[in-house]
One Martini backbone bead per residue (centre of mass of N, CA, C, O) as a GRO file, in nm:
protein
  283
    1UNK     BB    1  -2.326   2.675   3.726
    2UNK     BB    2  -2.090   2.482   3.879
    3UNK     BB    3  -2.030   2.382   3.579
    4UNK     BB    4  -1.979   2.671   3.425
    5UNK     BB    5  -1.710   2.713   3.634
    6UNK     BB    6  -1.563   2.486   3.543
    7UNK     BB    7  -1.518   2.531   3.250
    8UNK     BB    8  -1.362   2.770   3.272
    9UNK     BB    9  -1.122   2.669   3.481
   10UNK     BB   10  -1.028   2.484   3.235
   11UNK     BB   11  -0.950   2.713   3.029
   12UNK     BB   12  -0.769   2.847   3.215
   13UNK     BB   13  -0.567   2.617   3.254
   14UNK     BB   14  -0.477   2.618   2.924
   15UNK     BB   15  -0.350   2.886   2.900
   16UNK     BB   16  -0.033   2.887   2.959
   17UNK     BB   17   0.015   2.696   2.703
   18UNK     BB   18  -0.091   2.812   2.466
   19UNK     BB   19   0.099   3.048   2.496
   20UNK     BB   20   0.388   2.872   2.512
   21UNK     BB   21   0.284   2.686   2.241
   22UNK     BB   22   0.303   2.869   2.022
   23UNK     BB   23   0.420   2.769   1.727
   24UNK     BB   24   0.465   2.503   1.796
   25UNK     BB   25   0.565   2.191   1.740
   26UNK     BB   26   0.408   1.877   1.708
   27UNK     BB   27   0.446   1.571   1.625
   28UNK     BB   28   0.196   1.266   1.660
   29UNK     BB   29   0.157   0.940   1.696
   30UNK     BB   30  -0.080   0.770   1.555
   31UNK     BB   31  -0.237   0.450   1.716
   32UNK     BB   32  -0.400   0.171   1.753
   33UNK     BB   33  -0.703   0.248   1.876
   34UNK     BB   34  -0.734   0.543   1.799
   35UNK     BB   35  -0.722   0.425   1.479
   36UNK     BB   36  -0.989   0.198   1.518
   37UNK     BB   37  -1.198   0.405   1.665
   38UNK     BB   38  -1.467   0.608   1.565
   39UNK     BB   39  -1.453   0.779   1.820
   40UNK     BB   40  -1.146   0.816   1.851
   41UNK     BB   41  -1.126   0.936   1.561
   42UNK     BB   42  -1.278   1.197   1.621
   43UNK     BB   43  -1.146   1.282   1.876
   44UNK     BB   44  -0.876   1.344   1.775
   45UNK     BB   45  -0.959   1.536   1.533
   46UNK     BB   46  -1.033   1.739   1.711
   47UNK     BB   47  -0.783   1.811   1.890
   48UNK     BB   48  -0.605   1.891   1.661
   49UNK     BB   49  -0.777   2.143   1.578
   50UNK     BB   50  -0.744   2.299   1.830
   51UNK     BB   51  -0.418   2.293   1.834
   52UNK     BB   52  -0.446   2.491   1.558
   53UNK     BB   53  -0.604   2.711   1.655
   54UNK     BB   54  -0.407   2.803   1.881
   55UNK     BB   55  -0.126   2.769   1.711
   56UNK     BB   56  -0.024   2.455   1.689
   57UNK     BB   57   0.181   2.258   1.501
   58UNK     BB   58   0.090   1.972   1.364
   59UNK     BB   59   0.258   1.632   1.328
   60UNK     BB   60   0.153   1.327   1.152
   61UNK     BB   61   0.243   1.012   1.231
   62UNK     BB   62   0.124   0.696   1.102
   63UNK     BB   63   0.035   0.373   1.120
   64UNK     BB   64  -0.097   0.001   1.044
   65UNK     BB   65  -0.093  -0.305   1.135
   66UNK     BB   66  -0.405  -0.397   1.162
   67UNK     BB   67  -0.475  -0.384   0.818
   68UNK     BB   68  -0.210  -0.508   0.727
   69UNK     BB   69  -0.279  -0.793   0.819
   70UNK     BB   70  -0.586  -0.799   0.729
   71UNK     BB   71  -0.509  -0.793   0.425
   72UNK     BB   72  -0.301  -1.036   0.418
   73UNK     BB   73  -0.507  -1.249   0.487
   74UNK     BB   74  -0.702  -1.215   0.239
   75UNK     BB   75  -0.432  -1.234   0.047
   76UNK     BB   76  -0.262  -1.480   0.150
   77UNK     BB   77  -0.017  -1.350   0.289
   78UNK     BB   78   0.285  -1.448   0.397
   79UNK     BB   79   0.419  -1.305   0.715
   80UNK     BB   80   0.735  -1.255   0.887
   81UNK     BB   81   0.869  -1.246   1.254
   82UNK     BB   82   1.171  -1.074   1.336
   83UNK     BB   83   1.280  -0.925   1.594
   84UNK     BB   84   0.935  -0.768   1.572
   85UNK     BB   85   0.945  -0.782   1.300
   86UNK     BB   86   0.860  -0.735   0.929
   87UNK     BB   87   0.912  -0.922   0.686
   88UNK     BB   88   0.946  -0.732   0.353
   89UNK     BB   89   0.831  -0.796   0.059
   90UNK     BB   90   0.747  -0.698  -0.240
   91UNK     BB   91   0.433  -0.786  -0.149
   92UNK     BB   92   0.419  -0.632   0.139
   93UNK     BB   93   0.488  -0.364   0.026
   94UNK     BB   94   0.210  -0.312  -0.104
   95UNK     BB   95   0.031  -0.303   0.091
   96UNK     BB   96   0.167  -0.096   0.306
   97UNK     BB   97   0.096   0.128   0.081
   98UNK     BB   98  -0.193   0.085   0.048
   99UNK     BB   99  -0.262   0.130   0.359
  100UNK     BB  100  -0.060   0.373   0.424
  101UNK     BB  101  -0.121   0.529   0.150
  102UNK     BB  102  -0.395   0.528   0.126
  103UNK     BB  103  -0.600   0.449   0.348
  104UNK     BB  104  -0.520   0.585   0.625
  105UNK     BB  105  -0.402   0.877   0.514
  106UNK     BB  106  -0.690   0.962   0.391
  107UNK     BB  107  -0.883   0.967   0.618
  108UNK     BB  108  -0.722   1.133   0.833
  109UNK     BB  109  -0.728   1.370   0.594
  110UNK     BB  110  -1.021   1.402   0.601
  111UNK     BB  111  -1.133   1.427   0.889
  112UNK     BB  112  -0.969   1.679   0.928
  113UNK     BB  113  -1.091   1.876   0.689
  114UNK     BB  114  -1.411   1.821   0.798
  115UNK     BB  115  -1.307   1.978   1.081
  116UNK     BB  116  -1.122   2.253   0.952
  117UNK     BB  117  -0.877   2.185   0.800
  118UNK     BB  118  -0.535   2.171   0.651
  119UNK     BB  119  -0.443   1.895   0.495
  120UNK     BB  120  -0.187   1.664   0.410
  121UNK     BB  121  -0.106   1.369   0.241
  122UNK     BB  122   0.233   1.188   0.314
  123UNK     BB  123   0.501   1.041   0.231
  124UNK     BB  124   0.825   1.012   0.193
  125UNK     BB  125   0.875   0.968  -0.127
  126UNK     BB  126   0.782   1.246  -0.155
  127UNK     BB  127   1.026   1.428  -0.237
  128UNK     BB  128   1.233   1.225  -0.080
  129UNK     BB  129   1.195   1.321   0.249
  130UNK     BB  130   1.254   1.002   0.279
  131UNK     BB  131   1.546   0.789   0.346
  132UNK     BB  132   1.658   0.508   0.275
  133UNK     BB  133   1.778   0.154   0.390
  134UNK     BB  134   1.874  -0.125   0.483
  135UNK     BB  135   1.801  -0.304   0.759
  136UNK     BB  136   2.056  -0.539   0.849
  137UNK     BB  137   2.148  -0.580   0.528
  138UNK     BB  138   1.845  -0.732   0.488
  139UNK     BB  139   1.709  -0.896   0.681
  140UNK     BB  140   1.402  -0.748   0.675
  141UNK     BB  141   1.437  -0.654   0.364
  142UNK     BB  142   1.216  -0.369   0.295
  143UNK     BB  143   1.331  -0.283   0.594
  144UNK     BB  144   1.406   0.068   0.714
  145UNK     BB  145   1.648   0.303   0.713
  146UNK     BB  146   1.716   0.595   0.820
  147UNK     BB  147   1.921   0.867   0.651
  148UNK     BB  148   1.703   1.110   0.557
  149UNK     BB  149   1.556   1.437   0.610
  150UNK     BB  150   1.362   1.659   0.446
  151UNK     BB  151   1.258   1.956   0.634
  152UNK     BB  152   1.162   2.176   0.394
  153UNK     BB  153   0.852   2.012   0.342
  154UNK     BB  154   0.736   2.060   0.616
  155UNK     BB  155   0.793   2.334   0.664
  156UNK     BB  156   0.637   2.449   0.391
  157UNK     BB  157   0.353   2.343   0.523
  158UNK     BB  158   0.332   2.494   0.788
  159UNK     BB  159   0.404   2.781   0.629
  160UNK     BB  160   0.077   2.674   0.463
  161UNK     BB  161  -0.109   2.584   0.734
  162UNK     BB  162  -0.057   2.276   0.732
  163UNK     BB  163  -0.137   1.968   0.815
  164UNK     BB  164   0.083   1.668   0.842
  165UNK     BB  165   0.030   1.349   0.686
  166UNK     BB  166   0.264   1.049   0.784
  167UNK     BB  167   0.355   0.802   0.587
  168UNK     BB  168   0.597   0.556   0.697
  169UNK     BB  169   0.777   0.581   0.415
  170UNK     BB  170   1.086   0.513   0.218
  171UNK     BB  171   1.309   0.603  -0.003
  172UNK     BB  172   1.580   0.478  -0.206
  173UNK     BB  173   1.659   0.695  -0.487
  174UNK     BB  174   1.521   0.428  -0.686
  175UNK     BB  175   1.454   0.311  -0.967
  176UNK     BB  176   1.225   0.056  -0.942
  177UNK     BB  177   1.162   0.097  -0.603
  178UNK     BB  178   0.950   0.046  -0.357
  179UNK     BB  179   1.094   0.068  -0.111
  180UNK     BB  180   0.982   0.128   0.247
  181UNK     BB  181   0.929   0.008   0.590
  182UNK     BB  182   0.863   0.212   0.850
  183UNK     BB  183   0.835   0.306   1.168
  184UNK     BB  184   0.680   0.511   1.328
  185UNK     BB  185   0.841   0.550   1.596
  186UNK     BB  186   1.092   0.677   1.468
  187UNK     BB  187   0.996   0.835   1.217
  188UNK     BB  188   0.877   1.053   1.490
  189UNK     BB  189   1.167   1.132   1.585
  190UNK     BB  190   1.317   1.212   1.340
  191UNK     BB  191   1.127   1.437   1.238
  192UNK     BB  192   1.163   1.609   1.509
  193UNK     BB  193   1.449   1.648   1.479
  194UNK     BB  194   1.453   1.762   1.167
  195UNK     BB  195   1.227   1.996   1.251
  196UNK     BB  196   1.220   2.114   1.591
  197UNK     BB  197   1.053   1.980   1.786
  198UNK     BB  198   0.924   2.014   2.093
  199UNK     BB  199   0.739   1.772   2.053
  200UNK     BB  200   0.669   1.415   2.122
  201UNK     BB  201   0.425   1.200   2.062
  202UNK     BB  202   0.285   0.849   2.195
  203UNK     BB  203   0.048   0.674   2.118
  204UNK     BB  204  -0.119   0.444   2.297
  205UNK     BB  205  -0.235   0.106   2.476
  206UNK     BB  206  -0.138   0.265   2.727
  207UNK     BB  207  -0.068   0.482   3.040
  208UNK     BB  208   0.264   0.414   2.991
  209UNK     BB  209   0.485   0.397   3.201
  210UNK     BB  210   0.587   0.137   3.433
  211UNK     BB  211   0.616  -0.043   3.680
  212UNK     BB  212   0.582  -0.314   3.878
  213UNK     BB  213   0.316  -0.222   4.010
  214UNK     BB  214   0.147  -0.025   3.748
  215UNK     BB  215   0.257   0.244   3.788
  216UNK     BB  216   0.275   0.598   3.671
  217UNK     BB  217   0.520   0.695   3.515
  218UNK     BB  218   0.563   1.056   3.466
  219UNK     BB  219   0.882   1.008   3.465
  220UNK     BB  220   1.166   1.052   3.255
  221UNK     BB  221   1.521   0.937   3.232
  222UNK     BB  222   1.786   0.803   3.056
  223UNK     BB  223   1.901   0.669   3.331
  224UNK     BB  224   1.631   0.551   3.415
  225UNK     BB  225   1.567   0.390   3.199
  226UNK     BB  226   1.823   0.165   3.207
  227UNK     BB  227   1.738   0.073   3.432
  228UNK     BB  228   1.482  -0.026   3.389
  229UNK     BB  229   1.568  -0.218   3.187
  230UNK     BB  230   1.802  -0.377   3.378
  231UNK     BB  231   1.490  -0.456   3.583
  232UNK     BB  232   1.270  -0.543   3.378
  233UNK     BB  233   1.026  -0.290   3.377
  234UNK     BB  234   1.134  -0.230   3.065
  235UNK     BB  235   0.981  -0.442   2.832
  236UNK     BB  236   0.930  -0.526   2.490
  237UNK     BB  237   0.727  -0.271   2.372
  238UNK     BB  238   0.881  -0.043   2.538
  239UNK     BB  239   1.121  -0.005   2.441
  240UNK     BB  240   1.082   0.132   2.121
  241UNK     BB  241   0.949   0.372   2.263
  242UNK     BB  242   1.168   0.496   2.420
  243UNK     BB  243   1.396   0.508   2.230
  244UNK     BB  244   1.227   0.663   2.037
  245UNK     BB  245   1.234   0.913   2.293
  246UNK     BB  246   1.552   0.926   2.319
  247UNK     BB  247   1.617   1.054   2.004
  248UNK     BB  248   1.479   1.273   2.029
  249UNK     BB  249   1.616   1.421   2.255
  250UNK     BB  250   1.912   1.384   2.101
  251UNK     BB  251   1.782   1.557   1.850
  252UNK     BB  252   1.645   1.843   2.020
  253UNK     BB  253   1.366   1.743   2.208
  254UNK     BB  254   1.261   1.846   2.446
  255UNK     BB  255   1.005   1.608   2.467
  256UNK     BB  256   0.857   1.322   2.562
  257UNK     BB  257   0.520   1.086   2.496
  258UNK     BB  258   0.337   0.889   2.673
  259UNK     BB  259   0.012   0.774   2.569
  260UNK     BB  260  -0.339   0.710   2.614
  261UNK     BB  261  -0.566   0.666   2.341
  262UNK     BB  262  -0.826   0.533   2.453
  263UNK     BB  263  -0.836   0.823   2.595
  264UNK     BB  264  -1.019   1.058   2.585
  265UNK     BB  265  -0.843   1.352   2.498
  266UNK     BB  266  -0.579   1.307   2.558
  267UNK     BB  267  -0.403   1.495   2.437
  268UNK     BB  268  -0.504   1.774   2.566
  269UNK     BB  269  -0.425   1.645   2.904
  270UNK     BB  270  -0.097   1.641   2.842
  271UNK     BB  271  -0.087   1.933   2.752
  272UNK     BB  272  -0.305   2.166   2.885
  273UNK     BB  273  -0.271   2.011   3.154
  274UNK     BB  274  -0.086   1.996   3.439
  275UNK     BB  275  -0.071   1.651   3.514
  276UNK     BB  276  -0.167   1.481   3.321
  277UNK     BB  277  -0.143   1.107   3.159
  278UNK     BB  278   0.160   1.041   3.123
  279UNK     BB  279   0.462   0.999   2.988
  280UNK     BB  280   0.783   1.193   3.078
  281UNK     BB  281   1.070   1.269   2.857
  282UNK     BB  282   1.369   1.384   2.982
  283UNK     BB  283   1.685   1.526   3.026
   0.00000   0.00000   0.00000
């Protein structure tokens, strides 16, 4: 009875979100641990499924570079990394989209179906909703920077009850392109900002940021940031973690999340519970 009456009391704790959340966009790029364990990766799609049954709007953006490495491994294609990027040659962009646009995507877009979903997966591509050109005057190759984001493909996609899951590759409006190959959390960001979503979700496989005693920052603030990134607190790979939560706040997403994707129904725990379980970026 005393298990029955904390579920309930759980159900309750719920409450308040649920209502205030309603009809709400939420963002969520999803990669890491949480994208390559097959408990984790059902335990995602339950959660996804809840937060849509009660009526929030879920767009998945998913990464994908440990199947793109081991695929590339594979077919002995050899890919350099400089300042943190993968060049990408027109034959590793043919894997990232083989990766991305068909093996990740379909996945994704099936377990979601699978568990009661009306999901669809599209690209950039798609309807040309995503372009870009290249980033850095083509230094990194055919990584690239968003230039438009067509917001009516995905709106058109939520008010048609579908969750969008979205590879991201970016069209270059240009006949016999390849295409691009967009960060994903970048990519979340822009989506997030140019569909007006209320938040942007970013799974990760730590748990959230740290300060230098390795303690769980709760929050943060744009100013908060500057100074950890200048006392060296946030550095490496949280630094485009942060920069993309960033970007969303200033264009115009109430909240950004970093949270541990680890962590089952981390998703969950960090939306509808007074605690949560990552870090909360906000103006």
């Amino acid at each position: 009875m005393i298990k029955k009456i904390q579920t309930a009391k759980t159900l309750l704790e719920a409450l308040p979100y649920i209502k205030r959340y309603a009809n709400e966009v939420f963002v969520i790029k999803y990669g890491g641990s949480a994208q390559t364990s097959p408990e984790l990766k059902d335990k995602f799609a339950q959660d996804i499924i809840l937060l849509y049954l009660v009526g929030i709007k879920p767009v998945i953006v998913h990464g994908g570079g440990k199947k793109i490495n081991e695929l590339l491994d594979k077919l002995e294609i050899k890919s350099e990394f400089v300042d943190g990027l993968r060049v990408t040659t027109k034959q590793v962009m043919e894997v990232v989209e083989m990766v991305l646009g068909g093996n990740i995507n379909s996945e994704i877009t099936t377990l979601l179906n699978f568990h009661g979903a009306k999901a669809l997966g599209i690209s950039g591509k798609d309807a040309n909703f995503i372009t870009a050109k290249p980033k850095a005057d083509g230094k990194y190759g055919l990584v690239g920077e968003i230039t438009n984001i067509d917001d009516k493909v995905i709106k058109n996609l939520l008010n048609d009850k579908f969750i969008p899951v979205i590879a991201p590759i970016a069209s270059a409006n240009e006949v016999g392109h390849p295409g691009f190959n967009i960060n994903a959390d970048l990519a979340a960001s822009r989506v997030a900002s140019a569909i007006g979503a209320k938040k942007v979700i970013f799974m990760t496989d730590i748990t959230g940021v740290l300060d230098k005693e390795k303690n769980l920052l709760d929050t943060l603030t744009e100013d908060e940031i500057k100074a950890y990134k200048k006392d060296g607190t946030i550095t490496g790979g949280m630094i485009p973690k942060v920069d993309a939560c960033l970007e969303a706040i200033d264009g115009g997403v109430e909240k950004a999340h970093i949270i541990d994707g680890r962590v089952e129904h981390s998703l969950l725990l960090e939306i509808l519970t007074s605690e949560g379980v990552g870090t909360v970026i906000k103006k």
